[in-house]
N, C-alpha and C positions, 0 to 999 in steps of 0.2 A: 304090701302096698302101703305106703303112704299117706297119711291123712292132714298132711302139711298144706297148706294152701301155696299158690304158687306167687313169689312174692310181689307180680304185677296186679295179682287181685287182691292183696294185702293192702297196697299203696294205694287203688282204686279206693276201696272201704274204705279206707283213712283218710282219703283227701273228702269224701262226701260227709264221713260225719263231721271233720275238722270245721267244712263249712254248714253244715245243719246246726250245728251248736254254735254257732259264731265266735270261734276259737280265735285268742286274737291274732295266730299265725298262722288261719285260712287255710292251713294243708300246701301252702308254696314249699316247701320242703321235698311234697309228695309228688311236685311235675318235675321235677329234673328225674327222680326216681323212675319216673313213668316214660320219659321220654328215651332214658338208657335200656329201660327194659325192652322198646319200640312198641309200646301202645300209641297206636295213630289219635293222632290230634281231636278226630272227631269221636272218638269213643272217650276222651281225658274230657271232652266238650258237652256230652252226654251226661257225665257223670256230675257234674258240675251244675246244670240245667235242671237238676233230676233234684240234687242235695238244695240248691236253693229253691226251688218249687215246696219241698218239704219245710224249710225252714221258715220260707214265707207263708204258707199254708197256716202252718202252726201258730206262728206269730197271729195270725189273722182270728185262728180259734180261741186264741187264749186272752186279745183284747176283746173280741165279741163276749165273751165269759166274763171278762171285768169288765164290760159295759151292766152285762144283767145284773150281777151280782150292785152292782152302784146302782141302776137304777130302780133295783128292789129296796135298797137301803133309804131312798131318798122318796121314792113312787109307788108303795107297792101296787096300784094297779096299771100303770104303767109299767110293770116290772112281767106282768103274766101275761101281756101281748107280744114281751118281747121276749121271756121263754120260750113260747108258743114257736117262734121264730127262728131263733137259734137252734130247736129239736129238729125240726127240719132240715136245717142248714148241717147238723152234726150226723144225719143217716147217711150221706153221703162217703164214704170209705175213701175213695181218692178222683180225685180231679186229675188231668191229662196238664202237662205242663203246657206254656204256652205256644211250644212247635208240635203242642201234639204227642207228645212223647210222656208214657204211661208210668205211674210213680210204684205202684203196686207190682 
């Protein structure tokens, strides 16, 4: 048996980190691929919703982190209220994208 992936879930993979990493050719390469293979629109839609939810997730954690980290540099006891904040904000493992749709 085979332990090859099958090359529509290859393309899948490929188009969602393409866009989590904000690659500057977005994984368009990857939907003509996807759409020869006949993966339906709303799973190529999914994938898509799922990789930008992460990307912006990210984005979000890693300006909140270079917010503390400046406002320790600048405040530091304005810097341990908003640690305080952030830990809270980071036990959280995943968030549901915006239609609901589960990143984990």
């Amino acid at each position: 048996m085979s332990s090859d992936l099958h090359p529509s879930i290859v393309a899948l993979v490929s188009l969602a980190a393409n866009i989590a990493a904000n690659h500057p050719k977005q994984g368009l390469c990857q939907i003509e691929r996807l759409k020869d293979y006949g993966v339906p629109r709303e799973q190529i839609d999914t994938v898509i919703e799922v990789a930008r939810h992460i990307r912006d997730e990210a984005a979000q954690q890693l300006d909140a982190s270079f917010d503390e980290t400046c406002t320790a540099l600048l405040a530091p006891r304005t810097a341990a209220i908003l640690a305080s904040v952030a830990v809270a904000d980071a036990s959280t493992c995943c968030t549901p994208t915006p239609s609901g749709k589960s990143c984990c």
